[in-house]
C-alpha positions in Angstrom: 0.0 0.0 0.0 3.0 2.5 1.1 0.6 5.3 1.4 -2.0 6.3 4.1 -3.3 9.6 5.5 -3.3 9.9 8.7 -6.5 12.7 10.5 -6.4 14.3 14.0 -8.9 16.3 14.7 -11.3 17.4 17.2 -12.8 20.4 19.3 -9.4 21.8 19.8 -8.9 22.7 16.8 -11.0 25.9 17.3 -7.9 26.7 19.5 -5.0 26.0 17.0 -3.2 24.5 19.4 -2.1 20.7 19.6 -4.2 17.9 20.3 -4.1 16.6 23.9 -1.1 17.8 24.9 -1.8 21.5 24.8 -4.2 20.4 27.8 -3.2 22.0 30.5 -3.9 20.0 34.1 -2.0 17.0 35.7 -1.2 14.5 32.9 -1.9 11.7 35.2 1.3 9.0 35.5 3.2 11.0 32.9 5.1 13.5 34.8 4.3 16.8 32.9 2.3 19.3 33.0 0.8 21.7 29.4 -0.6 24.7 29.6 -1.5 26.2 26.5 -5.3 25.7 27.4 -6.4 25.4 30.5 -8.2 22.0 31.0 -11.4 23.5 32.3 -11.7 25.6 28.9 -10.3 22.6 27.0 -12.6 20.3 28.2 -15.3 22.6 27.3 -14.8 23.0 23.9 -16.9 20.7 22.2 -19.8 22.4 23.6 -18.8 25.1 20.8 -17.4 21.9 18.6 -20.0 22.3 14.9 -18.2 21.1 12.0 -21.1 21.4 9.7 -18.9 21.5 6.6 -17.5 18.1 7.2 -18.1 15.3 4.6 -16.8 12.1 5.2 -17.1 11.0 1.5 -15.1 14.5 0.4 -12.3 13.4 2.9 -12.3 10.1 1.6 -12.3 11.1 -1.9 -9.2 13.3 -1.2 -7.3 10.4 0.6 -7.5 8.5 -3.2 -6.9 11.8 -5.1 -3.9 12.0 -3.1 -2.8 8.0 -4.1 -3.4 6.8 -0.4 -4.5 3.3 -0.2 -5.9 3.6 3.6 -7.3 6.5 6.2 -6.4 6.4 9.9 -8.1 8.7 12.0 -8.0 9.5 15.9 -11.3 8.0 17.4 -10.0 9.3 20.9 -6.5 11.1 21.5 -4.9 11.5 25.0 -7.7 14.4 26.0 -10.3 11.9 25.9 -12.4 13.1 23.8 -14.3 10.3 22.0 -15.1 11.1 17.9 -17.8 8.3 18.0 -20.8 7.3 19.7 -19.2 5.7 22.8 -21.4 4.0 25.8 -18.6 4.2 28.0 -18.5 8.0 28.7 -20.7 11.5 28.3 -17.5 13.2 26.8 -18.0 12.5 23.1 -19.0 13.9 20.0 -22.8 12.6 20.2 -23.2 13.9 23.6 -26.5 16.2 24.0 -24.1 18.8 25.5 -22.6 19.0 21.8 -24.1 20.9 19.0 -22.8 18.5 16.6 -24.1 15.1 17.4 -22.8 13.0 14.5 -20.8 9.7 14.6 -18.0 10.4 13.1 -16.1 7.1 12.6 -19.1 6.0 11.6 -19.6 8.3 8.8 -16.2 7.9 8.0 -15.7 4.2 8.2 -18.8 4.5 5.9 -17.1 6.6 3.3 -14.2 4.2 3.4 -16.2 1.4 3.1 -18.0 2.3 0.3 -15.1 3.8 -1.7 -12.7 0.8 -1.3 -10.3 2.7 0.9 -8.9 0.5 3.7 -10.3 1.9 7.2 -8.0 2.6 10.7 -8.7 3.8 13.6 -6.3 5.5 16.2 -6.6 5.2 19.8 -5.0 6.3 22.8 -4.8 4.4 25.6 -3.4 7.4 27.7 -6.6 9.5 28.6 -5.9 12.6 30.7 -9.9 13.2 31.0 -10.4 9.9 32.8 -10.2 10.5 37.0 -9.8 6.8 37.3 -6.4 6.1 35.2 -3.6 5.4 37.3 -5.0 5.6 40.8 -4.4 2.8 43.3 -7.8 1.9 44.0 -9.3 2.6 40.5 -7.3 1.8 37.7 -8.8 -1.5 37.0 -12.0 0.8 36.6 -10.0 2.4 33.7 -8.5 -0.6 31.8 -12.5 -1.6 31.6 -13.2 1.6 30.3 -10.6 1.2 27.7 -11.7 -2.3 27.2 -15.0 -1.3 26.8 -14.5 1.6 23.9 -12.0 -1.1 22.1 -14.7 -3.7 21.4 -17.3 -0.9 20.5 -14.1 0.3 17.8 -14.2 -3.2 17.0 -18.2 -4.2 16.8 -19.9 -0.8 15.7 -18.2 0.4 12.4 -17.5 -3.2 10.0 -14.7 -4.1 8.9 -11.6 -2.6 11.0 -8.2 -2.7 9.3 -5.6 -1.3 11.1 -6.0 -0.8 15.4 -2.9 2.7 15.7 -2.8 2.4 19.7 -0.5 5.3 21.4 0.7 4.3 24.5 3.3 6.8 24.7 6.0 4.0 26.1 3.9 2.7 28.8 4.2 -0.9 28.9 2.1 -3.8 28.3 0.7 -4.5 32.2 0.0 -0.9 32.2 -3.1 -1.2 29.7 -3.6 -5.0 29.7 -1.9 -5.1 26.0 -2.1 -8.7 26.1 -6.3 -8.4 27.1 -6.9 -5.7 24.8 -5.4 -7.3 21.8 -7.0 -10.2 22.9 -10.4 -8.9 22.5 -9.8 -7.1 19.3 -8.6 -10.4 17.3 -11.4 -11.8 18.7 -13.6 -9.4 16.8 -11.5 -8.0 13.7 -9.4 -11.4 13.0 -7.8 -10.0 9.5 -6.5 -5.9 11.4 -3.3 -4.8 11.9 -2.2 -4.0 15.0 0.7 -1.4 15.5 3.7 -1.4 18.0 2.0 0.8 20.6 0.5 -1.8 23.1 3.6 -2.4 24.8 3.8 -5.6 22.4 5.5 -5.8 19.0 2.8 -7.1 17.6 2.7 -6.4 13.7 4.7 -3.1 12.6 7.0 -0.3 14.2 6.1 3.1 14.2 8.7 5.6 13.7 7.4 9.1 14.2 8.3 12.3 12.4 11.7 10.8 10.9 11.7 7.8 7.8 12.5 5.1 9.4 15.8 3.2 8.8 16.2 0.3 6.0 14.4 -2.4 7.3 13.2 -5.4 5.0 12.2 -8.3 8.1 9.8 -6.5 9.8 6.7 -3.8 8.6 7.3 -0.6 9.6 5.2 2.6 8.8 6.5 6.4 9.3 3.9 8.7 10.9 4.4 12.3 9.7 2.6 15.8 9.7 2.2 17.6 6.4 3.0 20.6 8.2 4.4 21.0 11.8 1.7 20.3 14.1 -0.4 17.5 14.4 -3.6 18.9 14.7 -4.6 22.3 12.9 -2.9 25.9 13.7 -3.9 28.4 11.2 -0.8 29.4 8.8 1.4 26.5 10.0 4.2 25.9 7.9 3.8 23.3 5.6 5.8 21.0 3.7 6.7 21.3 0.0 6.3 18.9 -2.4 9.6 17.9 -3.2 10.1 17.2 1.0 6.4 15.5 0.5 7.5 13.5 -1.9 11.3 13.0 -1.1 9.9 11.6 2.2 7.4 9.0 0.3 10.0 7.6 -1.8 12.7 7.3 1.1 9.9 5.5 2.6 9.1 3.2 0.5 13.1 2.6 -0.5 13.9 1.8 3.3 11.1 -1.2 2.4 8.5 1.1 4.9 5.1 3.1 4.5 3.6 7.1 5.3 1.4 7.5 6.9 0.8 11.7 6.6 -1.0 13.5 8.8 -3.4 16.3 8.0 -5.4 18.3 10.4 -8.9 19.6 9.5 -10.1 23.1 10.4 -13.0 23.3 13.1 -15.4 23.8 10.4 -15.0 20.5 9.1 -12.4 21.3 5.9 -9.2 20.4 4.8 -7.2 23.5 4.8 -7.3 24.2 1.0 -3.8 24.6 0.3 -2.7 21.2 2.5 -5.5 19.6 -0.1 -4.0 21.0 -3.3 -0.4 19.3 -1.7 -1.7 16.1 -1.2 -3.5 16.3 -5.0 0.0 17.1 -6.5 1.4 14.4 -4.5 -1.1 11.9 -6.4 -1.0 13.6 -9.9 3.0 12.5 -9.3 2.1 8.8 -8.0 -0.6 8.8 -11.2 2.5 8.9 -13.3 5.3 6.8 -10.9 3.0 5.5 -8.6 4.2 1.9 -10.2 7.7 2.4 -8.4 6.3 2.8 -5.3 2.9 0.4 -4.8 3.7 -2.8 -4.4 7.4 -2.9 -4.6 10.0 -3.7 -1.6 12.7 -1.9 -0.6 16.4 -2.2 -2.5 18.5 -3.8 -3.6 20.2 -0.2 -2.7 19.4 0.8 0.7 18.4 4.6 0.6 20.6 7.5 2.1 19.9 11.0 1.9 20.4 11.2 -2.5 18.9 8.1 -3.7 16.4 4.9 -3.2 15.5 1.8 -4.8 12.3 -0.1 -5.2 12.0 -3.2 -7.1 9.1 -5.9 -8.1 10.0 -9.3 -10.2 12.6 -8.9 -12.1 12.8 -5.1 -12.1 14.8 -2.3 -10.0 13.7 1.2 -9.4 16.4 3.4 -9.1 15.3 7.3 -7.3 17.7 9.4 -7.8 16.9 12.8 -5.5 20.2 14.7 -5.7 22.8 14.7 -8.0 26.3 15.8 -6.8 28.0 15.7 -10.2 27.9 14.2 -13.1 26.9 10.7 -11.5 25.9 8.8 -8.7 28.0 5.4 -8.0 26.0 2.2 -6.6 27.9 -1.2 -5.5 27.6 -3.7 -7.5 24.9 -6.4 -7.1 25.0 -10.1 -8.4 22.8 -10.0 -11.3 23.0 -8.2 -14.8 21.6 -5.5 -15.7 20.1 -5.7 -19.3 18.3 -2.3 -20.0 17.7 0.8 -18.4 15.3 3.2 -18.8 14.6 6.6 -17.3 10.9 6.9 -16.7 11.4 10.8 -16.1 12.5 11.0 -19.5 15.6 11.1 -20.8 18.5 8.4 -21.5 20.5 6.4 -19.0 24.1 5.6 -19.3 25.6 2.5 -17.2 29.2 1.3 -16.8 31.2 -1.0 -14.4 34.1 0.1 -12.9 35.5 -2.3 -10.1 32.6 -3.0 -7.6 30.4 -0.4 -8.9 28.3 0.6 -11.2 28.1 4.2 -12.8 24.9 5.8 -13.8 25.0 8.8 -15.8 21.7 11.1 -16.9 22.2 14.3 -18.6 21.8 17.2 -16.9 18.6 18.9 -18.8 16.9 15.5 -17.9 17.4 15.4 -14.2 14.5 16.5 -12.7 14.9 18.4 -8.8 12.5 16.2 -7.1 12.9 12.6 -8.5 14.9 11.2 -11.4 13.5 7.5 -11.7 15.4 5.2 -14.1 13.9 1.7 -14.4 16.2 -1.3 -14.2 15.4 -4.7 -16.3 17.4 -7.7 -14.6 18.4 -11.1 -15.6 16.5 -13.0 -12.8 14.3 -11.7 -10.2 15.1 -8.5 -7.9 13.4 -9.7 -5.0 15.7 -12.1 -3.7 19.1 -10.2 -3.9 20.2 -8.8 -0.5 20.4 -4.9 0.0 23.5 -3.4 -0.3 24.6 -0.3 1.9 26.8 2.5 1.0 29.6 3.3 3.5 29.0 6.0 5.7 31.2 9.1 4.7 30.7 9.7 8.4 32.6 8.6 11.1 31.8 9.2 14.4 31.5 7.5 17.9 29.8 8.1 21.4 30.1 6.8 24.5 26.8 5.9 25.0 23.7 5.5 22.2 20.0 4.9 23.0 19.6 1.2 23.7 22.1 0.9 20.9 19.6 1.9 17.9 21.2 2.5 14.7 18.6 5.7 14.5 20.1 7.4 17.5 24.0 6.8 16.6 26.9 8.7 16.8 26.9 9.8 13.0 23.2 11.1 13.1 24.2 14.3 15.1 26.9 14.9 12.2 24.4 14.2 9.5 22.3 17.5 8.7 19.3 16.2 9.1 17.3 18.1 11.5 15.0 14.9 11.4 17.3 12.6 13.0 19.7 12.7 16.2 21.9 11.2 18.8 20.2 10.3 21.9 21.7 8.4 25.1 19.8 5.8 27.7 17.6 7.4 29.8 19.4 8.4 33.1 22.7 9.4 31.3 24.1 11.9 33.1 27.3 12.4 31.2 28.2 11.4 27.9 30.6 12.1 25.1 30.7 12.0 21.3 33.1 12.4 18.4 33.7 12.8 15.0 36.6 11.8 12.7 37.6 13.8 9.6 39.2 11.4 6.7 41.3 14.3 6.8 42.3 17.0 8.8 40.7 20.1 8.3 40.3 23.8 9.7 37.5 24.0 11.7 36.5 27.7 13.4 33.3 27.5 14.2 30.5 24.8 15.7 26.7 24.3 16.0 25.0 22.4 18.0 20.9 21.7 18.0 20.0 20.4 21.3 16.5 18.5 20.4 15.4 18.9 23.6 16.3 22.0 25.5 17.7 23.0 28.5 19.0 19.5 28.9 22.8 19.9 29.2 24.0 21.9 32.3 27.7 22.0 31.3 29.1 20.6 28.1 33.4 20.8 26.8 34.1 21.7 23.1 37.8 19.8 22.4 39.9 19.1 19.3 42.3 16.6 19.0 46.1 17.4 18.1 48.8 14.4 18.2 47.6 12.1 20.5 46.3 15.0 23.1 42.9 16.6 23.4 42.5 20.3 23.3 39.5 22.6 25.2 38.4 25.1 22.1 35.9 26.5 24.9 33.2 25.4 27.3 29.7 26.5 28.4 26.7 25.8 30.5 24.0 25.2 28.1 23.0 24.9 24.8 20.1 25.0 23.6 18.1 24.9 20.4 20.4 27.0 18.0 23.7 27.4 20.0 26.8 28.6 17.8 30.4 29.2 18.7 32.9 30.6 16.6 36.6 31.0 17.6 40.3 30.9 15.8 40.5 28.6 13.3 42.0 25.3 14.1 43.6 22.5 12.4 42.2 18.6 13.6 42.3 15.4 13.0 39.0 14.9 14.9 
């Protein structure tokens, strides 16, 4: 499928703000605190909540416009707010108290139904609404609560394809995981269940970042179209070469998107996020056969190019060109023809244990150059290849030792990825090595989330000794030091 959208909405959208977690209020067995909108105004505002311009079947329509093979949307998000017609609590979109009064999920699984577009559902287990969630005498009162709303998700709306839980790293014994997926096999035998539950269960989740190459396991990247994941009026949105860039990067690491879109309180896609996602699928009406039912490789992606392929055919992406030519190692089969489906012709050669491709310059295109790839036997059973890392870096500690979080990803200019340590980490050091040495006079440092560090040491390396370039007390999101110019090694 490789392509879903993904819909958060709800009354807070007449605030702008984010869903759930601009709540202000105790965030009960979470340790924070928001306060953006105070909960007593926040749990208030679906008594103003009318979305009379909202049409399931319009959504619906965009979602295959746009190329998207399924629809997910938030049933109930950590405020507790319920989008359907819930027994289990008053705080919902049916309730007499709301001017509204309409099923939603219902409407919308209709729409789906009836328009062949696989149907998902989103639900958070968290619910910051709920008095009884993770008190010692009345927590078991809130895992029947959630018990109770899964099995109406699962009973009242047909067939159910995909279950998006969002247990924001509680574990499995926290929510009965084990019971609630229990129950929903039970009823929806042929869904996918996500990651969320504190089980593996069928795919990871990475979120707001492609996930990593990964061909043994389904994995699906969860990302906004612009910056928030609920509506805010003129957020900044994503172009469509980044819209696009990140489909194919998706679908080349052998994962799906899932993009999110948030509608506007009166029910409406924000026109120009619509006109996005319709130029996103007047580009898969002409490609879309590189990226639908095709696996990852045999090139794993980096930040310039990815592959698909399907039978006995590769699809090389290229996204930038940084000369004449990009290089790919070798694999072991021939390549018999090649064809650039972007237009244009495709020159291969061998040199060593790679393979050239050349396109002229007036026929690469800025967003995707595609050249197909005819093989001598079948694509689908030749292992993916890497390219080595021109970066070279090492830390003494990485996040439970996932290649996501790793040394090189702070070096990498990606604001999208990072280095990260174990939880508890109180001090830590990384390092990068040059393949040369260089003259360095000035560094810049993102910290993802600030004020973390309380003292950090900027050092160079000269002979076998380390130097102190300077040192400071915090850094910060956009912290930037320049000084006299050095020589290093590292």
């Amino acid at each position: 499928a490789r392509f879903g959208l993904f819909i958060h909405w709800g009354p807070v959208s007449l605030k702008g703000t984010e869903i759930g977690w601009s709540r202000g209020g105790d965030r009960r067995g979470y340790g924070s605190k928001g306060n953006q909108v105070p909960a007593e105004i926040y749990d208030n505002l679906y008594k103003e909540f009318n979305p009379t311009n909202f049409n399931a079947r319009e959504w619906v329509a965009l979602a295959k416009a746009a190329g998207m093979k399924y629809l997910v949307f938030t049933s109930r998000h950590h405020d507790g707010f319920s989008m359907f017609d819930t027994q289990a609590s008053d705080y919902k979109i049916t309730s007499p108290q709301s001017p509204f009064r309409r099923d939603v999920v219902k409407e919308l699984a209709d729409a789906c139904h009836e328009a062949g577009l696989r149907f998902g559902l989103y639900y958070s287990q968290p619910d910051w609404h709920n008095s009884d969630a993770f008190t010692p005498d009345r927590h078991d009162r809130y895992l029947a609560y959630l018990k109770q709303q899964v099995t109406e998700l699962c009973s009242n709306y047909g067939q159910l394809d995909i279950l998006w839980f969002d247990g924001l790293g509680k574990t499995a014994k926290d929510y009965d995981g084990e019971g609630l997926v229990k129950i929903i096999r039970g009823l929806q035998p042929n869904i996918i269940i996500n990651n969320r539950t504190g089980l593996p269960e069928d795919h990871d989740t990475p979120e707001q970042r492609i996930g990593k190459y990964q061909d043994q396991r389904p994995w699906e990247t969860c990302m906004t179209i612009c910056q928030q994941w609920a509506w805010k009026p003129d957020d900044e949105m994503k172009s469509l070469k980044q819209c696009l860039q990140t489909l194919v990067l998706c679908a080349g690491g052998d994962g799906n998107l899932l993009f999110n879109v948030g509608p506007m309180p009166d029910g409406r896609i924000e026109p120009r996020q619509v006109e996005r996602l319709r130029e996103m699928g007047g580009w898969l009406a002409k490609y879309g056969d590189t990226i639908y039912h095709t696996r990852g490789g045999p090139w794993k992606p980096t930040k310039t190019l990815a592959s698909t392929r399907r039978g006995n055919r590769a699809f090389l992406h290229v996204l930038q060109w940084n000369g004449d030519s990009v290089t790919l190692p070798n694999i072991p089969a021939k390549i018999l023809q090649a064809e650039v489906l972007t237009g244009g012709k495709a020159t291969l050669r061998l040199e060593g244990d790679s393979i050239i491709v050349s396109v002229p310059a007036g026929n690469r295109q800025e967003i995707d150059t595609i050249i197909r790839l005819d093989l001598d036997q079948s694509a689908m059973p030749l292992p993916a290849v890497g390219f080595a890392s021109p970066i070279k870096a090492t830390a003494s500690n990485v996040f439970h030792q996932m290649d996501e979080y790793a040394a090189e990803m702070a070096f990498d200019d990606d604001p999208h990825t990072r280095w990260a340590t174990d939880a508890g980490t109180r001090q830590a050091w990384i390092a990068l090595e040059f393949d040369r040495p260089r003259q360095i006079g000035a560094a810049r440092i993102q910290e993802a989330y600030a004020p973390r560090v309380r003292k950090f040491e900027f050092q160079y390396r000269k002979g076998d000794d380390w130097k102190t370039l300077f040192t400071g007390t915090a850094l910060g999101e956009k912290f930037k030091q320049s000084f006299e110019p050095v020589t290093a090694a590292a």
